[in-house]
C-alpha positions in Angstrom: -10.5 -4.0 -23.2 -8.1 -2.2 -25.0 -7.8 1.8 -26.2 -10.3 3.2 -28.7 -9.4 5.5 -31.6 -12.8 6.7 -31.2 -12.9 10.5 -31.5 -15.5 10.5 -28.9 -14.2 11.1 -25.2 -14.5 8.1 -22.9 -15.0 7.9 -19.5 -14.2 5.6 -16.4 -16.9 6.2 -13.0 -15.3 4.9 -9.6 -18.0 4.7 -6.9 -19.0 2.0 -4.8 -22.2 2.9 -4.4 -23.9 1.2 -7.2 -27.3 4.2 -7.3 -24.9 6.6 -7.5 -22.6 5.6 -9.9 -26.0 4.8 -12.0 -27.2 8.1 -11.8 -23.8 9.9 -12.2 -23.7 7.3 -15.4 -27.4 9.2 -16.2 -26.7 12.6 -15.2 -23.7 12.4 -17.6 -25.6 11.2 -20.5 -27.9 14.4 -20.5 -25.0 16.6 -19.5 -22.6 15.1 -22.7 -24.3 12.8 -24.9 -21.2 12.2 -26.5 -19.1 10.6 -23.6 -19.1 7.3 -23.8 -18.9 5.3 -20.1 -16.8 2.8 -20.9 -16.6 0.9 -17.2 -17.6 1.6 -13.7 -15.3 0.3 -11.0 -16.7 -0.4 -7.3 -13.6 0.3 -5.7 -10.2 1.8 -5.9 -8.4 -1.1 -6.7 -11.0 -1.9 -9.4 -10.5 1.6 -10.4 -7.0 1.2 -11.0 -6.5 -1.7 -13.3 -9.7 -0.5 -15.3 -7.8 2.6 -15.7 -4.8 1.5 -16.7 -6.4 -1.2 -19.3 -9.0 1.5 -20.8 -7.0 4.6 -20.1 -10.1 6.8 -20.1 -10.1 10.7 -21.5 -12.2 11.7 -18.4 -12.1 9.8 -14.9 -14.4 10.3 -12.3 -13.1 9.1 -9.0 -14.8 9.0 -5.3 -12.7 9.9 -3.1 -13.7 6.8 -0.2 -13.8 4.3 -1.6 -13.2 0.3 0.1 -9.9 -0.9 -0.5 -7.8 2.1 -1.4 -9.3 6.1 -1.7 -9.5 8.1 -5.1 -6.5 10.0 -4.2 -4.4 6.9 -3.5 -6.0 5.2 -6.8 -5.1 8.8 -9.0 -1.8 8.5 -7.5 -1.3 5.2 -8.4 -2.4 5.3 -11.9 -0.1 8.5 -12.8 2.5 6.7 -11.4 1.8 3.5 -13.8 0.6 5.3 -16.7 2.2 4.8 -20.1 4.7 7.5 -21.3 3.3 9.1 -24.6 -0.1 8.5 -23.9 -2.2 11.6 -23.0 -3.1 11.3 -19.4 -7.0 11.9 -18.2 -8.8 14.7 -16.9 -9.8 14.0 -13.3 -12.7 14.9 -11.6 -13.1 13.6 -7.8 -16.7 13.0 -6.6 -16.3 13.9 -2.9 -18.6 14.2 0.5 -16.1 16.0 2.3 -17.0 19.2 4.5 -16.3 22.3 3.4 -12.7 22.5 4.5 -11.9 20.2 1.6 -14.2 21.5 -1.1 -12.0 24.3 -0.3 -8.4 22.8 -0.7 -9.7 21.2 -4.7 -11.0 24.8 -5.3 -7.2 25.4 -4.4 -6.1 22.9 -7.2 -6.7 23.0 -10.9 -8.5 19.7 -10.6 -12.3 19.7 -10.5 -14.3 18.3 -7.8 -18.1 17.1 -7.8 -20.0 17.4 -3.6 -22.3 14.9 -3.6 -25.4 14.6 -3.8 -24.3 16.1 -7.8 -26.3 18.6 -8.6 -26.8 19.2 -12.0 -26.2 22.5 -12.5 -22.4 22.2 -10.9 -21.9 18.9 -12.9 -23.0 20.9 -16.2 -20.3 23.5 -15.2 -17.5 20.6 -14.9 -18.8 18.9 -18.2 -18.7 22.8 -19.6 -14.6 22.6 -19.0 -14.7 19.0 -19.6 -15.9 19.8 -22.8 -13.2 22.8 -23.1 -10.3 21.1 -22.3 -11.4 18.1 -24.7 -11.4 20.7 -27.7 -8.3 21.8 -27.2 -6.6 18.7 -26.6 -7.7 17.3 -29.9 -7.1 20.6 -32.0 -3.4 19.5 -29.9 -3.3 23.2 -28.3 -2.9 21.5 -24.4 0.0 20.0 -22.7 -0.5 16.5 -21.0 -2.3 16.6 -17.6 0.2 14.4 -15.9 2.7 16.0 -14.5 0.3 18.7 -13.6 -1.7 16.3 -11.9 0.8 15.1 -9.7 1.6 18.5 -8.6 -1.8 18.6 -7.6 -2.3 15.1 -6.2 1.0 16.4 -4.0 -0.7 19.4 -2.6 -3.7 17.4 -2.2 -1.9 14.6 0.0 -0.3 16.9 1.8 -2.9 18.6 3.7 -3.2 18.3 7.0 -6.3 16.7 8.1 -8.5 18.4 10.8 -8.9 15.5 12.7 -5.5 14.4 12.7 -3.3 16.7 14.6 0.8 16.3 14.6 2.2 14.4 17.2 5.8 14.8 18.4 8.1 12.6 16.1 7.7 8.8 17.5 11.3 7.5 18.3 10.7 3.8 19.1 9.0 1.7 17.3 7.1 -1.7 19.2 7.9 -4.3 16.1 7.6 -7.9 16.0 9.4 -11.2 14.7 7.5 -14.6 15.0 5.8 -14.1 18.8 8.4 -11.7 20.1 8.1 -8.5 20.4 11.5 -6.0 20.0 11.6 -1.7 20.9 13.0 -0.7 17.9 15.1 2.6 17.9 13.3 4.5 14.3 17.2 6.2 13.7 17.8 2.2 12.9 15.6 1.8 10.5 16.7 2.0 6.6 13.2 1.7 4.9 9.4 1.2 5.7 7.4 -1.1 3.3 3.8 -1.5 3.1 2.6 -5.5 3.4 -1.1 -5.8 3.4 -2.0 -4.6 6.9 1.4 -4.3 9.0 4.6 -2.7 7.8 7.6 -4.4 7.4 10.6 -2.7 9.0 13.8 -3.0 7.7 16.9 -2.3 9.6 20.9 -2.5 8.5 20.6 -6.6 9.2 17.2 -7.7 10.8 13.5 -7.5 9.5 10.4 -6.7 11.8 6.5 -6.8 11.4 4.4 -3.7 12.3 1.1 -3.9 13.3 0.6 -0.5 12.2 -0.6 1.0 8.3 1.7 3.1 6.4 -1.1 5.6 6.2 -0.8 5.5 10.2 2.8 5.4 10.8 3.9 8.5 8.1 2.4 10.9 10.3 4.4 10.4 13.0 7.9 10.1 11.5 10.1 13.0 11.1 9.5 14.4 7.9 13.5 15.8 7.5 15.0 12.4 8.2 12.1 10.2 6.4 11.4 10.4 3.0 8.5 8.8 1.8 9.5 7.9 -2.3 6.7 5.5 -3.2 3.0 4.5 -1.7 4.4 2.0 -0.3 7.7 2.7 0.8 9.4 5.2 3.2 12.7 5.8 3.4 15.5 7.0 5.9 17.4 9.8 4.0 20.6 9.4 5.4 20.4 5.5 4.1 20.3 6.6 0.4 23.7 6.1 -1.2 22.8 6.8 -4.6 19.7 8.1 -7.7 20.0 6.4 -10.3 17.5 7.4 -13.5 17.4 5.0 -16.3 16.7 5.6 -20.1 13.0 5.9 -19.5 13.0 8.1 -16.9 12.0 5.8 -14.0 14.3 6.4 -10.7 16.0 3.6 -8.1 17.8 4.4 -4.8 20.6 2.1 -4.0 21.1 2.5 -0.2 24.3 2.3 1.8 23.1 -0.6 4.7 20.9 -3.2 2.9 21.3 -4.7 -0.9 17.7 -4.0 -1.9 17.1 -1.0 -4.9 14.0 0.9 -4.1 11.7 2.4 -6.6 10.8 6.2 -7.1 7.4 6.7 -8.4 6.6 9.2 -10.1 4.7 11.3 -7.3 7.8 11.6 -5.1 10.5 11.7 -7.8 10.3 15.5 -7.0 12.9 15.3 -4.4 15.7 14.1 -7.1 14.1 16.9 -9.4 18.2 17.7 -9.7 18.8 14.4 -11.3 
C-alpha cells in the first residue's frame, strides 16, 4: 500500500485488542468523518512496517503492546522515516496510572486513558483537526524532530516501579556452555539479539541472558551511551562521528572494526557535528 494524495487525513490504529481498536475505529468515525483508517496493526512491530509503508497523517499508538511498546514503535518509525515527507501527529492510547497521564500532559504530544471517552477523544480530534488545517494551508513545521524531543523526555522518565541501582560492574556473560565475569569497563558496545545481548569487548564476543531494556538501567549513564534501540555504547570507545550527505551519523570506535549507527533519537549527543 502505498501513499495517497488524498486531501483527506489518514490514519493508522495500533492496538492489540481487537474490540478496542474496533470501537476507537467507530468512535473516530463520528468524531471525524473525514479520516480515513487506513490499517490497524495488532502489535508494535506490525505497527511499524504499516507505518512506514502507509505513512499515515494521524497515528494512534497503544502504548503495551506484544512484541515491542508504542514508545519503542514511535521511536522506531522517526528514526526510519523518509526525509521530506511530513511526519504524523501522534496520539498514544494509554492505561497508565495517573503518574503517566501526567508526564504526556508534560509533552506536546496528546494522549488518549482508556476506556476513551468521547468527550476527551472529541477534544484530541478538535487539535487533530487544528493542526491538520494548518499543515495543509503549509503554516506548521514537521512534527519530527519535535517528536523526538518528546519521545526523549518520555523515555527518560524514571519508572516508579523501577528504582536506580548502584552502577553493575561485572557482568555474568556466556560463550557456548561457559560462563565468563566480565569486567563492564571492558566492554566496547552492547547489541540487542532477540532475547540476550551480545557483548562486545576489544577481541572476544559474549552472550547475555539479560534484555537491553533490563541491562540500560543499570549501566553508568556517564560512561555508557546508549546511540541506537539497539545498541549501547562505551564513550570512551568512540574514536570518531562521522555524518554523511543525508544526515545519517556512524561512530567508528578505537578497539573493534565495526561502525555503529546513530539513529535519529540519540544523534543529540553529536548535536556539535
Amino acid at each position: 500500500m502505498s501513499p495517497s494524495t488524498s486531501s483527506a487525513p489518514r490514519a493508522l490504529i495500533a492496538e492489540d485488542e481487537p474490540l478496542l481498536a474496533q470501537s476507537l475505529q467507530q468512535s473516530l468515525a463520528k468524531a471525524w468523518p473525514e479520516l480515513q483508517v487506513a490499517g490497524i496493526a495488532e502489535d508494535g512491530l506490525s505497527a511499524v512496517q504499516m507505518a512506514l509503508n502507509i505513512r499515515p497523517d494521524v497515528l494512534l499508538l497503544d502504548i503495551r503492546m506484544p512484541g515491542q511498546s508504542g514508545l519503542d514503535a514511535a521511536a522506531e518509525i522517526a528514526d526510519a522515516w523518509p526525509d521530506h515527507t511530513p511526519f504524523p501527529a501522534i496520539v498514544f492510547v494509554t492505561a497508565y496510572d495517573q503518574y503517566a497521564v501526567q508526564a504526556f500532559e508534560a509533552q506536546a504530544m496528546d494522549y488518549l486513558l482508556k476506556p476513551v471517552q468521547p468527550a476527551r477523544l472529541a477534544q484530541t480530534v478538535q487539535r487533530l483537526r487544528a493542526w491538520w488545517q494548518t499543515r495543509q494551508s503549509h503554516q506548521t513545521t514537521d512534527l519530527l524532530e519535535q517528536t523526538l524531543q518528546q519521545l526523549r523526555k518520555l523515555q527518560g522518565l524514571p519508572s516508579p516501579t523501577q528504582p536506580v541501582s548502584a552502577p553493575i560492574r561485572i557482568l555474568q556473560a556466556s560463550v557456548g556452555n561457559q560462563l565468563h565475569m566480565v569486567p563492564v569497563q571492558d566492554v566496547v558496545y552492547f547489541e540487542a539479539a532477540d532475547k540476550y545481548v551480545r557483548v562486545l569487548t576489544a577481541s572476544h564476543e559474549y552472550l547475555l541472558r539479560t534484555p537491553l531494556k533490563e541491562l540500560i538501567p543499570q549501566l553508568d549513564e556517564q560512561r555508557f551511551w546508549q546511540i541506537h534501540r539497539g545498541t549501547v555504547v562505551r564513550a570512551a570507545s568512540v574514536a570518531q562521528a562521522q555524518r554523511d550527505e543525508s544526515g545519517k551519523l556512524t561512530l567508528l570506535l578505537r578497539e573493534r572494526p565495526e561502525k555503529l549507527a546513530v539513529s535519529r533519537l540519540y544523534a543529540t549527543r553529536f548535536k556539535a557535528m
